[in-house]
C-alpha positions as CSV (number, residue, x, y, z in Angstrom):
1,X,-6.4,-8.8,-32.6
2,X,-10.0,-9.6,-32.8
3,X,-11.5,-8.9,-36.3
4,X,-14.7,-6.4,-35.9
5,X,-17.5,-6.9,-38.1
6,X,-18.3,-3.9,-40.2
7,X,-21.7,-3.7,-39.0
8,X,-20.6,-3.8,-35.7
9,X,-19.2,-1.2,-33.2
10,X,-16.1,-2.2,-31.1
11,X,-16.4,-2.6,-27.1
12,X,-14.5,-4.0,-24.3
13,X,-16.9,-5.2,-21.0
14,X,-15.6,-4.1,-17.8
15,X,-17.0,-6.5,-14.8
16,X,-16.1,-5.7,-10.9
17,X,-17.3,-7.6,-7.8
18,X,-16.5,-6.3,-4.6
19,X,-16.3,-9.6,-2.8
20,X,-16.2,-13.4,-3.8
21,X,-19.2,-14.0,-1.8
22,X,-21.3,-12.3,-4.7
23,X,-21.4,-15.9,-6.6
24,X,-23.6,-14.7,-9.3
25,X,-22.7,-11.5,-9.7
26,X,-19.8,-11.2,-12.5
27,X,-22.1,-13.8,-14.6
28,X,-25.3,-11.8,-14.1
29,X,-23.0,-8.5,-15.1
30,X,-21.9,-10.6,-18.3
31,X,-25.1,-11.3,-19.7
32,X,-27.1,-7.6,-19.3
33,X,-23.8,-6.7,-20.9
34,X,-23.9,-9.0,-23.8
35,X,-27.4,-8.5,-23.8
36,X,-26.9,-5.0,-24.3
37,X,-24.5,-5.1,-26.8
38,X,-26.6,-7.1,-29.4
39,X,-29.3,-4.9,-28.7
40,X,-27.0,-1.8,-29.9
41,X,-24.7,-3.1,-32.3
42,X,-21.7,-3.6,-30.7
43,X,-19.0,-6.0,-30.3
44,X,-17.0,-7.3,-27.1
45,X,-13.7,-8.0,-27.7
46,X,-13.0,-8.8,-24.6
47,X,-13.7,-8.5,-20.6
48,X,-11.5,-7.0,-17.7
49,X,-12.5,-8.0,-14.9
50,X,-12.1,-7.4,-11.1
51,X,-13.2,-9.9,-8.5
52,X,-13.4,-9.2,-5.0
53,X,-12.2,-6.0,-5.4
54,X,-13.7,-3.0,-3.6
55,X,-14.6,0.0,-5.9
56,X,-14.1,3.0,-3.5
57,X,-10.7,3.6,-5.3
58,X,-9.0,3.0,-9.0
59,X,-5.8,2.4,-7.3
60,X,-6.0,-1.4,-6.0
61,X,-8.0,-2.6,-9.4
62,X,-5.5,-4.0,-11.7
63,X,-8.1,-4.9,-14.6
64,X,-9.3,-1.4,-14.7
65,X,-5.5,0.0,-14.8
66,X,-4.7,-2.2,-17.7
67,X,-8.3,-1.0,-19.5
68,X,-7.1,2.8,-18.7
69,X,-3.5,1.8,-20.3
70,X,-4.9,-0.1,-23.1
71,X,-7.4,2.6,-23.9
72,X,-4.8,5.5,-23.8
73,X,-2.8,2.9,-26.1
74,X,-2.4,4.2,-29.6
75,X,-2.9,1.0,-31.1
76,X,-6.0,1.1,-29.2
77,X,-8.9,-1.6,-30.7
78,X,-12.1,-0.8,-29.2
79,X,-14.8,2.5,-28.8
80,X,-16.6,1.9,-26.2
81,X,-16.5,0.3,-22.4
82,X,-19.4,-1.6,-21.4
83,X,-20.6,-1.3,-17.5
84,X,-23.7,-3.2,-15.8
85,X,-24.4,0.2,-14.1
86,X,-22.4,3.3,-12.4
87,X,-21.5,1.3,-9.3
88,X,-19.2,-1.4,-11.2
89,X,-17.6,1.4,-12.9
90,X,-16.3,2.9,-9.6
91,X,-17.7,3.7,-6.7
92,X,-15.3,6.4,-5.9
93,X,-16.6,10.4,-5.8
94,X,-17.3,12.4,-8.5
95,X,-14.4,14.1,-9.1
96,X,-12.0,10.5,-8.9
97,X,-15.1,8.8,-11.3
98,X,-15.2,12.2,-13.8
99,X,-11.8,12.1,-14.4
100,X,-11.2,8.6,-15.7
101,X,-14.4,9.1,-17.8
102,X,-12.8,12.4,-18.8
103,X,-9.5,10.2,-20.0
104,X,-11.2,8.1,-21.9
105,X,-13.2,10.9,-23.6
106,X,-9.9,12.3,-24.4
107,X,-8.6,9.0,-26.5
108,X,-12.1,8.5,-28.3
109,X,-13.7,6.2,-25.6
110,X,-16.8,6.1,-24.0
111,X,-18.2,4.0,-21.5
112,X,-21.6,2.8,-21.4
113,X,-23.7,1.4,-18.7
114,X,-26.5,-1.7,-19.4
115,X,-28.5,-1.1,-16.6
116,X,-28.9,2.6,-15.8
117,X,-31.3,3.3,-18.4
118,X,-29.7,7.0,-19.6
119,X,-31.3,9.1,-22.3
120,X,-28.4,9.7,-24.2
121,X,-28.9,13.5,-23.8
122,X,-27.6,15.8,-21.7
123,X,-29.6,15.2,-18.7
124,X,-27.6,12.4,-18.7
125,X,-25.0,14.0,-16.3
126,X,-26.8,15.4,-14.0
127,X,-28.7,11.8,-13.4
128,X,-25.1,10.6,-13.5
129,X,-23.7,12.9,-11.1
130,X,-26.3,12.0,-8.6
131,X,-25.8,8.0,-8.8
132,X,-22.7,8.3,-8.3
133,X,-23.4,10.2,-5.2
134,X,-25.3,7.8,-4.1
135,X,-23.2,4.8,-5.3
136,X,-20.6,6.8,-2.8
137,X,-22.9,7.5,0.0
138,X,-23.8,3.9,0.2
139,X,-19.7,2.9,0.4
140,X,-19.8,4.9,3.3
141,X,-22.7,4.4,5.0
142,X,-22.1,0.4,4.9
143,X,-18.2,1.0,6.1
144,X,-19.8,3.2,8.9
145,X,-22.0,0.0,9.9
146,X,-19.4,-2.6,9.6
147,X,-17.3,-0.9,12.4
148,X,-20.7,-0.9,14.2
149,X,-20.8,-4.2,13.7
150,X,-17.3,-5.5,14.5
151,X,-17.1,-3.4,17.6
152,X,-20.2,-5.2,19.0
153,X,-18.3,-8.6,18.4
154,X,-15.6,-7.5,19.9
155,X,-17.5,-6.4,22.8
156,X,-19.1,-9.9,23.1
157,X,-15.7,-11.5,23.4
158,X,-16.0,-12.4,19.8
159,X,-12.4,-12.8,17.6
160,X,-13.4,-11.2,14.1
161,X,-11.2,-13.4,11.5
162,X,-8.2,-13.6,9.6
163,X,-5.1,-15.9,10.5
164,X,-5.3,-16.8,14.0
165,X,-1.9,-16.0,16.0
166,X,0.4,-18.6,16.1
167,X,-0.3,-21.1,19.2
168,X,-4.7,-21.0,18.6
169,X,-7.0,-22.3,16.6
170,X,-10.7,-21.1,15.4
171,X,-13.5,-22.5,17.1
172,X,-16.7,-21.5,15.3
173,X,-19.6,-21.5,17.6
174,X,-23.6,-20.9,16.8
175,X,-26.3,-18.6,18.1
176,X,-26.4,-20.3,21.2
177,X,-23.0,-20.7,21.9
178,X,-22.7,-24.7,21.1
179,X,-19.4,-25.7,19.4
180,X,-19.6,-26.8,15.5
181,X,-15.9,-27.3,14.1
182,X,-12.1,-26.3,14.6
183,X,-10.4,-24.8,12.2
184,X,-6.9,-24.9,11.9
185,X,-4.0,-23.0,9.5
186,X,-1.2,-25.3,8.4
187,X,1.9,-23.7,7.6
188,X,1.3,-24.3,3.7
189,X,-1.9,-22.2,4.1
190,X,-4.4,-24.6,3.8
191,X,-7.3,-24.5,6.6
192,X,-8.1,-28.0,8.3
193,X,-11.7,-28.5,9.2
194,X,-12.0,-31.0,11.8
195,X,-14.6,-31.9,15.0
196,X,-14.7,-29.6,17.8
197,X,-12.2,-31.6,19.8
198,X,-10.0,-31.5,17.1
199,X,-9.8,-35.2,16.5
200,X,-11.6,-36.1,13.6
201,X,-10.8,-34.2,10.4
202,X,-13.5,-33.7,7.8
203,X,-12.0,-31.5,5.1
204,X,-8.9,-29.4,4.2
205,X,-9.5,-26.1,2.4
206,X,-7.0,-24.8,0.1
207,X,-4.9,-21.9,0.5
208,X,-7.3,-18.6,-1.0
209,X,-10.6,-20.6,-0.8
210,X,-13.3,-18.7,1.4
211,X,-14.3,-20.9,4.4
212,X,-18.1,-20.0,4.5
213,X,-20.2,-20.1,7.6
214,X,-23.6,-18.9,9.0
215,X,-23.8,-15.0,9.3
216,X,-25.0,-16.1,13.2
217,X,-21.6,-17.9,13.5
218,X,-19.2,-16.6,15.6
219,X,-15.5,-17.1,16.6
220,X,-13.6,-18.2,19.7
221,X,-10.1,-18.7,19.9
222,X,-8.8,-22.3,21.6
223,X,-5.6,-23.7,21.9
224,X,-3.7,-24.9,19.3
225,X,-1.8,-28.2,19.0
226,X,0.9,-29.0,22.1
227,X,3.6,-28.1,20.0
228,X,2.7,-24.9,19.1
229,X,1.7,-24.0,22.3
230,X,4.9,-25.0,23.4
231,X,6.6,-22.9,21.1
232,X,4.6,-19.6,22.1
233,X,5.9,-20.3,25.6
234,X,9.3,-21.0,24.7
235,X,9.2,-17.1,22.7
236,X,8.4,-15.9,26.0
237,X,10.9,-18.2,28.8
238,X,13.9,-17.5,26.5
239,X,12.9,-13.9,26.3
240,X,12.7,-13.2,29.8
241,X,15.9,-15.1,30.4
242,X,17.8,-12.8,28.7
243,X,17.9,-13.4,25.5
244,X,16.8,-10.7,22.4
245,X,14.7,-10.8,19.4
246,X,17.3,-11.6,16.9
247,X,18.7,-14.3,19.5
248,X,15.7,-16.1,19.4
249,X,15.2,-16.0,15.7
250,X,18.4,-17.1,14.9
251,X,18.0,-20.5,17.1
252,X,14.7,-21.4,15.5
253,X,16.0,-20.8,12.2
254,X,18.9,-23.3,13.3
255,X,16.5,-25.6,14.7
256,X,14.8,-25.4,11.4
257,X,11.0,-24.4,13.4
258,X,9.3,-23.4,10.5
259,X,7.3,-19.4,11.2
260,X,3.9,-18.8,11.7
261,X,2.8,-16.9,8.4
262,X,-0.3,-14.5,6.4
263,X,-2.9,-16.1,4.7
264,X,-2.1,-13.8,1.7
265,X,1.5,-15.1,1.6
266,X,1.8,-17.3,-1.3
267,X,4.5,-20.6,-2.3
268,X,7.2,-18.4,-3.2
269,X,7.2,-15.8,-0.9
270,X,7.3,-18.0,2.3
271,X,10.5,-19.3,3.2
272,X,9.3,-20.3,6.9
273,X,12.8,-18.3,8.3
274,X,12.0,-16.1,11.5
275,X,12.5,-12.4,11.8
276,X,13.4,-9.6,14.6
277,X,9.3,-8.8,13.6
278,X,8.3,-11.7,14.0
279,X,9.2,-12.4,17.6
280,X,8.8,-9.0,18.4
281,X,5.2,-9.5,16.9
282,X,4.3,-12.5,19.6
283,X,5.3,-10.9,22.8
284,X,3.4,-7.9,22.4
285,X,0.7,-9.4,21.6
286,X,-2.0,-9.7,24.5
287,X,-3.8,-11.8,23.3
288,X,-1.4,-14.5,25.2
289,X,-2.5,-13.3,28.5
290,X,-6.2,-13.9,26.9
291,X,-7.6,-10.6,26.4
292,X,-8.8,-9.5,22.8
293,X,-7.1,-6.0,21.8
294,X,-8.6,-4.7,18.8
295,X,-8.5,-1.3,16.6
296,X,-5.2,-0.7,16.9
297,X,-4.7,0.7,13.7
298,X,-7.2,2.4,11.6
299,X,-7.8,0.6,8.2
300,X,-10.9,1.6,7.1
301,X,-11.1,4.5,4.4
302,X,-14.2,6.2,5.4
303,X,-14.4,6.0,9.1
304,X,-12.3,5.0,12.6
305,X,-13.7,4.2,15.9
306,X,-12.1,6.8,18.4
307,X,-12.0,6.8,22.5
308,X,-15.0,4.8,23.9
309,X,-15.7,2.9,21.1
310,X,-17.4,6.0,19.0
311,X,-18.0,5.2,15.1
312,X,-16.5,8.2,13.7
313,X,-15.2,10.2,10.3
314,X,-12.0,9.6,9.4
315,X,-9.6,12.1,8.8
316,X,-8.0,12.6,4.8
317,X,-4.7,11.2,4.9
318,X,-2.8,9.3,2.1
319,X,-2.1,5.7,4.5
320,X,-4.5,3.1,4.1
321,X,-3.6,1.9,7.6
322,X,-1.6,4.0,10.5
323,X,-1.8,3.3,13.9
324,X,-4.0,4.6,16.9
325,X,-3.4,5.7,20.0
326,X,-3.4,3.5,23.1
327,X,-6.2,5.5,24.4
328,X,-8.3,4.4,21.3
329,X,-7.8,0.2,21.7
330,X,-10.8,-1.5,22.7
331,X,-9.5,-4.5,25.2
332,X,-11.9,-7.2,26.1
333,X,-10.6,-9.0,28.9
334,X,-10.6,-12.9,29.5
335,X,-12.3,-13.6,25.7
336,X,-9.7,-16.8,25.6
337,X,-7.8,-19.3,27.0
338,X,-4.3,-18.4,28.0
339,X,-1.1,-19.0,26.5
340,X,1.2,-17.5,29.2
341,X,0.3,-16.5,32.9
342,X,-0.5,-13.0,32.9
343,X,2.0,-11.3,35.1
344,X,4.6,-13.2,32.9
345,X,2.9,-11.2,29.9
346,X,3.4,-8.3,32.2
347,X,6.8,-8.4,33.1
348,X,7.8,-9.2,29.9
349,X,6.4,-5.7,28.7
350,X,8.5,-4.3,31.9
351,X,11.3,-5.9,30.3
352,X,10.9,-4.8,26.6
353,X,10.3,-0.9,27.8
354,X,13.3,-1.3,30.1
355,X,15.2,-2.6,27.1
356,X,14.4,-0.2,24.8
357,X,15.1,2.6,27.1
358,X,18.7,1.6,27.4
359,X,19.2,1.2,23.8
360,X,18.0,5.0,23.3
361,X,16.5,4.5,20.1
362,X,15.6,7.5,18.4
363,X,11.8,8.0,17.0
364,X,11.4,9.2,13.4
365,X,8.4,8.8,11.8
366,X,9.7,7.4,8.4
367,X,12.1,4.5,10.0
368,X,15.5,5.1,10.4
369,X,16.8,3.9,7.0
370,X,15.0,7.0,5.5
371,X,17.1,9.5,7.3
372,X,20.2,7.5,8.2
373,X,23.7,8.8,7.1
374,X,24.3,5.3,5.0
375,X,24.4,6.6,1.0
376,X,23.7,3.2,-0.6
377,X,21.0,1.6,2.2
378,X,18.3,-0.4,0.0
379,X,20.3,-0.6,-3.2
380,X,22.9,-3.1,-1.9
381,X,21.6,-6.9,-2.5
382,X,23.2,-9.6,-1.1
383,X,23.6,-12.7,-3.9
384,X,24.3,-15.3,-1.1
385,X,20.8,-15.2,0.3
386,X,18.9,-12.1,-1.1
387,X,18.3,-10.0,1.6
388,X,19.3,-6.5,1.0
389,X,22.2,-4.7,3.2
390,X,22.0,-1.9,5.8
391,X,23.8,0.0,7.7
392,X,25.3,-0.8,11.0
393,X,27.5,0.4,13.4
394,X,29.6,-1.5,15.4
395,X,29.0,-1.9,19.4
396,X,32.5,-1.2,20.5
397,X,34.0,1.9,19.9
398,X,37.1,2.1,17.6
399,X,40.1,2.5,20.0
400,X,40.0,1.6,23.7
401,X,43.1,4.0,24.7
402,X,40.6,7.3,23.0
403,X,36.9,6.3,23.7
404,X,36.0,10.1,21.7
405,X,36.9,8.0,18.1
406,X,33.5,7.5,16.7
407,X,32.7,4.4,15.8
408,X,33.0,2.0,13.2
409,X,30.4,1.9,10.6
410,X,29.9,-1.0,8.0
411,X,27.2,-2.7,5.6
412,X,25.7,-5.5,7.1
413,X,23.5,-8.3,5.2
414,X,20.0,-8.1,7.0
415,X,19.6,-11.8,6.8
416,X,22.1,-11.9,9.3
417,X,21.5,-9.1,11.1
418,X,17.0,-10.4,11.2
419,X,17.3,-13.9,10.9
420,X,20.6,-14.8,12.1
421,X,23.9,-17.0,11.2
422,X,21.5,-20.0,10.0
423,X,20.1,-17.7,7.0
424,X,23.6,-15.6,5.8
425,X,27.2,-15.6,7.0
426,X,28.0,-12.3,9.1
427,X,30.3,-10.3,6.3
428,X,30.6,-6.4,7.3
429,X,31.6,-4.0,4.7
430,X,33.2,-1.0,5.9
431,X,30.9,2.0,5.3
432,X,33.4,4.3,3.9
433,X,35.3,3.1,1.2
434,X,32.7,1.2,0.2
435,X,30.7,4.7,-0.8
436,X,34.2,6.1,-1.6
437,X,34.5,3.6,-4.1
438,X,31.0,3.5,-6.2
439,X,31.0,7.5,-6.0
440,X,33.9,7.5,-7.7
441,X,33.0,5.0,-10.5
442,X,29.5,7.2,-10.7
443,X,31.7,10.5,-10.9
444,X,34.4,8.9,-13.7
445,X,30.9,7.5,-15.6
446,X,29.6,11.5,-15.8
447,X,32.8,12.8,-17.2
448,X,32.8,9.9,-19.6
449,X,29.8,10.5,-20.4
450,X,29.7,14.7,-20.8
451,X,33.1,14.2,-23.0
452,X,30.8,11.6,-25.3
453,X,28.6,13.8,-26.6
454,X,26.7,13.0,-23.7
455,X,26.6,17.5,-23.1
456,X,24.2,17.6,-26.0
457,X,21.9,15.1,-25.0
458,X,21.4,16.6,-21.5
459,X,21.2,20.1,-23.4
460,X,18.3,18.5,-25.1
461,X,16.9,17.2,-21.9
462,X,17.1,20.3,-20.2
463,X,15.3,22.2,-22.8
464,X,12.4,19.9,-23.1
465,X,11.7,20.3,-19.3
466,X,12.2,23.9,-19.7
467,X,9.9,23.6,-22.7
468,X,7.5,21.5,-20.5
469,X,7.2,23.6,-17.1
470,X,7.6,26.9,-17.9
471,X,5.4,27.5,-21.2
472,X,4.2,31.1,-21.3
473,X,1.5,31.7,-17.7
474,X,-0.5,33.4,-20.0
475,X,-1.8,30.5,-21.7
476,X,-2.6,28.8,-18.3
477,X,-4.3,31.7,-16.8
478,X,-7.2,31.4,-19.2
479,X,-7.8,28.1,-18.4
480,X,-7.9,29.3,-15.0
481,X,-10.5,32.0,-15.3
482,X,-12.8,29.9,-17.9
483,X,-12.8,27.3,-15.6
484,X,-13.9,30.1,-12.5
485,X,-16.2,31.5,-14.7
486,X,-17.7,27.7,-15.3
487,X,-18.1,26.3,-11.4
488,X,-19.8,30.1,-10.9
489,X,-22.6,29.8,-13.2
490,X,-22.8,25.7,-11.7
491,X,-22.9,27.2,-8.5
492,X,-25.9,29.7,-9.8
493,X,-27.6,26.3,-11.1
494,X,-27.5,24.8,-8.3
495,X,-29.0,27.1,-6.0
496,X,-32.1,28.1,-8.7
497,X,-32.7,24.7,-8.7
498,X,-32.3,23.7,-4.7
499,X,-35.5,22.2,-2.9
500,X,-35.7,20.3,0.4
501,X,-35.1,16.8,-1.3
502,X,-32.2,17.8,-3.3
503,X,-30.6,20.0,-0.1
504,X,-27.9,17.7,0.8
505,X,-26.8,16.7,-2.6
506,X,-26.8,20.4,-3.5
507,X,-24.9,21.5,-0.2
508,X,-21.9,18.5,-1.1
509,X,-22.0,19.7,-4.4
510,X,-21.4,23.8,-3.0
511,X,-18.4,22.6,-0.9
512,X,-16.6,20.4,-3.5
513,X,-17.1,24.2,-5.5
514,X,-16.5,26.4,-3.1
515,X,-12.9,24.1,-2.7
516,X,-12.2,24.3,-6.0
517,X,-12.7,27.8,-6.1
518,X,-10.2,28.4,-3.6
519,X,-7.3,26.8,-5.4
520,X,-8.3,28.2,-8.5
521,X,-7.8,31.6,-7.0
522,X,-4.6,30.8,-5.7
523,X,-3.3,29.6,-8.6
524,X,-4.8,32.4,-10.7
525,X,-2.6,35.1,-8.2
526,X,0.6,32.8,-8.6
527,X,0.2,32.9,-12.8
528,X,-0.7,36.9,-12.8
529,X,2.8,36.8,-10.6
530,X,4.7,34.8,-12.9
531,X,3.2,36.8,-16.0
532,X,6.0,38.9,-17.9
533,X,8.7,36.8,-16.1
534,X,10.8,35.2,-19.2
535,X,13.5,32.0,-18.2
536,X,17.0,32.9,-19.9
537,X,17.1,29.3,-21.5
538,X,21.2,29.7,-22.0
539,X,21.7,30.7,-18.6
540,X,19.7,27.6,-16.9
541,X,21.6,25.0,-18.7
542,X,25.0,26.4,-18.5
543,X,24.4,26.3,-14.5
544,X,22.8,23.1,-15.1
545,X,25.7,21.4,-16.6
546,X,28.4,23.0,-14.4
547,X,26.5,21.2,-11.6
548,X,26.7,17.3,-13.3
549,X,30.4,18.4,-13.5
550,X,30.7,19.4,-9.8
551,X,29.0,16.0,-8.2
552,X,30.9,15.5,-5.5
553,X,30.2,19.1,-4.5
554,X,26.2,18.9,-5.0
555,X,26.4,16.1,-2.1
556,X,28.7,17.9,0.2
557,X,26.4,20.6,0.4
558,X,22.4,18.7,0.2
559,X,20.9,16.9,3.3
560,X,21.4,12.7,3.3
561,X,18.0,12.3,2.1
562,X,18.5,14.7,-1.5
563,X,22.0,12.8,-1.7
564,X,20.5,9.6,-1.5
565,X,17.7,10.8,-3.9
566,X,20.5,12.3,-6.4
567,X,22.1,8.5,-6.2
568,X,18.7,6.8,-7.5
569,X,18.6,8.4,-10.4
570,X,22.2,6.9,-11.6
571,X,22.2,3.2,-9.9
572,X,19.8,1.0,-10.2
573,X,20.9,-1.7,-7.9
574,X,24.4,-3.4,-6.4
575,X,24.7,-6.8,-6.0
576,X,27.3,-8.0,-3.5
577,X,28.4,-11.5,-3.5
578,X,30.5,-11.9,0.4
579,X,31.4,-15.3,-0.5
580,X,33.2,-14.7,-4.1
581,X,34.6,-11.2,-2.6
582,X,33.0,-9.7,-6.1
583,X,30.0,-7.2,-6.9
584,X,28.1,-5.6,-10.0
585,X,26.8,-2.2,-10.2
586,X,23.9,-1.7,-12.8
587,X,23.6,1.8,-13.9
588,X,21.0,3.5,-15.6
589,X,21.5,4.3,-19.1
590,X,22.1,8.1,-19.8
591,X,22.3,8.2,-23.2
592,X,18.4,7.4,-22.6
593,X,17.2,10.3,-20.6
C-alpha cells in the first residue's frame, strides 16, 4: 500500500474517455487532476481509468466497478475520488449518478471534480443536479444526431463500418467519389492497407488499432480475393442443392476452410471452426444480392429509427440490442457489387422458409433451451472438445411396429451437433438415466448432509433470511413517509422557483417526482397492509426443512424452468468425457450457505 504523507489527504483519480479518438484527453484529465490535488493537499494513490468507454451507464466500465468495490472495501486506503468534471464521472441521469455518489458517501468517500469550479456549499447540488442534466441531455441529443447521420449514409449507398462480410473488402473513397486504398481483414484480425486495385500493399494494421481516415471519407464495399468469393458461392450452390446448415459446416471444418470472424474476437477465442450460425448468417444476408440492409436491430440506448426512416425515442427496455421489424429495415438497393445472382439469393430465401416450415419449429422468445424439458442443458461440458451438451431428440421414432412411442431423447455434444464430426465424435447420452442418475446422487448428498449436522446450518440460514426480509414494516414505513414528505416540499421548491429558462429542467425534474411518488404510495399501502402481521419463525423452518427432505417431490410438482432453477443452486457444472466413458460432478458446498 502506498504510504500517505501526514500532511496530505488520500485520493484516487478517476479518468474516462469515451472514445480512443480523444488522443489528448485522459492526459489532459491527468494533469488538472494532479494539478488540483497539489493545490488542495491531497495525494493520488492511484488512477482507474476507462478508455473508450461511453459514460451513459456504470454497467460496461470495469475501472469504475473496481473503484466502487475498492471503495466499499473495508481495508479501503483513500478519502476522496478525483474527476476532471461531472461528465467523466458519469454521464448517466441523476438518479443512476446520485446513487453511486450516495455509496461512496456511505463508506466515507467523496468525489471531487477539478474543473467544475463548486463552492463547497450547499448550492453545490443544485449546480450539480443541473450539469448533470445537461451532461445527459447532450448523450442524447448527439445519439439522436448520429442515427441522423448514419441513415443519410446509408441512403447514399454508403457501408457504415465494422468487419466487412466475408467475400468483400473496404474501399474508402473521398468527397468526390475517387478511390484512395482497400482495406482488407485477414483472418488473424489484422487490417491490410493496400492500393485501390489491391495490388500493392502499404501497411498492415494490428488487430484493435483504429484505422483513421478523413471525416469526408466514405465506404464502398468491393469484392474480395477469388477465393473468398468463391467460398460465398459455394455457401450458396451447396445450399440450394440440398444440403443444410450443419452439412455445410461440417465439410468446411473437414476441409480445414478457416471462418470468417469479429473484429473484437481475440487469439484465444477464435478457433476458425464453422457453426449452424455462421452459415445461416451468410445466406440471409442481402447484402450478396448487393443491396445494403441496415437497422435491423435497434442498438442505440436513447433513440431507434422507426418506419420511413424517422429518428425516434426509444422505448425503456433492459436489451441493449433486440431486433426490429421488417417494416422498420432501410434497404438501399444496388449499393455493391454482387456476390450471387439475385433470383439465386431469392430462391434461396424460398428454400430456407419452405424448410423451416416443414421442420415446425416452435417460436419462444427466450430460445428453446430455456423452456425445454432437458434438466441438466448448459451444465453438461464435454472434456473432448469443450462444447457444452444439449438436448436432442432422435429423428426416428422408437419402435416401427407402434409409431404412438414417443421418441427417444439423448444429450448430444453441440460441437457435433454445430460444427460437425470434424470438431467432436457423435456420443448420445440417453436423457433419462442420465438425470435419473445425478438426481439421485444430489438427493443421497441432502440426506447426508441434513443427518451431518447440516439441519442446523440450514436452521441458521433460514433464520437470517427471515431476519433479513421480514424485519418489523413499521420501521420501513417511516422511511417511506419521510421520504414523501421530502420530494413534496422539493416539488414546492421547484415550482416557487420555476421561470421560463429553468421550465424544462423544472418539468423533468416534476416527472422523475411525480414517479417516485407513485411507488412510494404503493409501497406505503403494501407496508400499512403487512403492519401487525407477525411470521411464526418455528413454523416456516419446519416446512422449510420438510421440503429439502421431499426433493424429488418439489420437482414433480414445479414447472421445468423452477426445476432447472432448483438444480443451479446444488451443481455447479458436469464434465463428461465420451471417449474415457467417465464424468465429474462438482457440487456446491452446503456447509457454506
Amino acid at each position: 500500500m502506498p504510504k500517505v504523507g501526514l500532511d496530505l489527504r488520500p485520493a484516487v483519480g478517476y479518468l474516462r474517455r469515451s472514445t480512443d479518438r480523444q488522443e489528448q484527453s485522459l492526459a489532459d484529465q491527468e494533469a488538472a487532476i494532479n494539478r488540483y490535488a497539489e493545490a488542495n493537499g491531497l495525494d493520488i494513490l492511484r488512477l482507474y481509468t476507462d478508455d473508450a468507454i461511453s459514460g451513459t451507464s456504470a454497467d460496461n466500465r470495469p475501472a469504475f466497478q473496481r473503484l466502487m468495490a475498492d471503495a466499499s472495501n473495508g481495508h479501503r486506503d483513500f478519502r476522496f475520488v478525483l474527476c476532471y468534471d461531472v461528465k467523466r464521472f458519469s454521464r448517466g441521469d441523476n438518479d443512476e449518478a446520485g446513487y453511486y455518489r450516495y455509496l461512496l458517501k456511505k463508506n466515507g468517500v467523496e468525489v471531487l471534480y477539478a474543473s467544475e469550479g463548486f463552492n463547497g456549499d450547499d448550492t453545490d447540488d443544485l449546480v450539480r443536479s443541473v450539469k448533470q442534466f445537461l451532461a445527459r441531455q447532450e448523450s442524447k441529443d448527439l445519439s439522436k444526431v448520429t442515427l441522423r447521420g448514419q441513415l443519410s449514409s446509408i441512403r447514399a449507398g454508403s457501408y457504415l463500418g465494422g468487419v466487412p462480410p466475408l467475400g468483400y473488402d473496404y474501399l474508402y473513397v473521398d468527397s468526390q467519389d475517387r478511390p484512395i486504398q482497400r482495406v482488407r481483414y485477414t483472418n488473424g484480425g489484422a487490417k491490410e492497407i493496400t492500393a485501390p486495385d489491391g495490388q500493392t500493399l502499404h501497411r498492415v494494421v494490428p488487430q484493435g488499432e483504429r484505422l483513421t481516415s478523413s471525416k469526408e471519407d466514405r465506404i464502398r464495399l468491393v469484392p474480395s480475393s477469388p477465393d473468398r468469393v468463391a467460398l460465398v458461392r459455394r455457401i450458396f450452390d451447396e445450399y440450394m442443392r440440398g444440403y443444410g446448415y450443419k452439412a455445410i459446416a461440417s465439410r468446411f471444418n473437414a476441409e480445414g476452410v478457416p471462418s470468417p470472424r469479429s473484429g473484437e474476437w481475440d487469439a484465444t477465442k477464435y478457433n476458425g471452426r464453422w457453426c449452424v450460425s455462421t452459415i445461416r448468417g451468410v445466406l440471409c444476408n442481402p447484402v450478396y444480392a448487393g443491396d445494403t440492409v441496415w437497422n435491423r436491430r435497434a442498438q442505440g440506448k436513447f433513440h431507434r429509427v422507426s418506419v420511413q426512416g424517422v429518428v425516434e425515442r426509444r422505448r425503456q427496455t433492459t436489451r441493449f440490442s433486440e431486433p426490429n421489424p421488417q417494416e422498420d429495415w432501410i434497404i438501399t438497393p444496388n449499393t455493391h457489387e454482387r456476390l450471387v445472382p439475385r433470383a439465386v439469393f431469392m430462391e434461396t430465401q424460398n428454400l430456407r422458409r419452405e424448410r423451416h416450415a416443414a421442420a415446425n419449429y416452435p417460436v419462444r422468445p427466450r430460445g428453446r433451451g430455456y423452456y425445454s424439458n432437458y434438466l441438466l442443458t448448459g451444465l453438461i461440458t464435454c472434456a473432448d472438445c469443450g462444447h457444452k451438451f444439449i438436448g436432442l431428440a432422435h429423428k426416428s421414432r422408437a419402435c416401427k411396429m407402434d409409431p404412438s412411442l414417443p421418441r427417444p431423447r439423448y444429450y448430444t455434444c453441440s460441437g457435433y451437433v454445430q460444427k460437425g464430426p470434424s470438431v467432436c465424435k457423435r456420443r448420445a447420452l440417453l436423457r433419462e438415466p442420465l438425470e435419473a442418475s445425478v438426481l439421485s446422487r444430489l438427493e443421497a448428498r441432502l440426506h447426508a448432509f441434513l443427518a451431518d449436522g447440516g439441519e442446523k446450518v440450514l436452521r441458521q440460514y433460514i433464520h437470517e433470511a427471515l431476519a433479513r426480509n421480514d424485519a418489523d414494516p413499521r420501521m420501513f414505513l417511516v422511511d417511506v413517509r419521510r421520504e414523501i414528505a421530502t420530494l413534496k416540499r422539493d416539488v414546492d421548491r421547484l415550482l416557487t422557483n420555476l421561470t421560463a429558462a429553468n421550465r424544462d429542467f423544472v418539468d423533468e425534474k416534476l416527472g422523475a417526482i411525480r414517479r417516485r411518488l407513485q411507488e412510494l404510495k404503493g409501497r406505503e399501502e403494501e407496508l400499512q397492509a403487512q403492519t401487525g402481521k407477525a411470521v411464526d419463525e418455528k413454523v416456516v423452518v419446519e416446512a422449510a426443512l420438510a421440503h429439502v427432505g421431499r426433493f424429488r417431490d418439489i420437482l414433480a410438482h414445479g414447472s421445468i424452468v423452477e426445476q432447472k432453477d432448483l438444480i443451479r443452486h446444488f451443481i455447479a457444472g458436469i464434465t463428461i468425457a465420451p471417449s474415457m466413458a467417465a464424468g465429474v460432478i462438482t457440487w456446491y458446498n452446503l456447509h457454506h450457505l
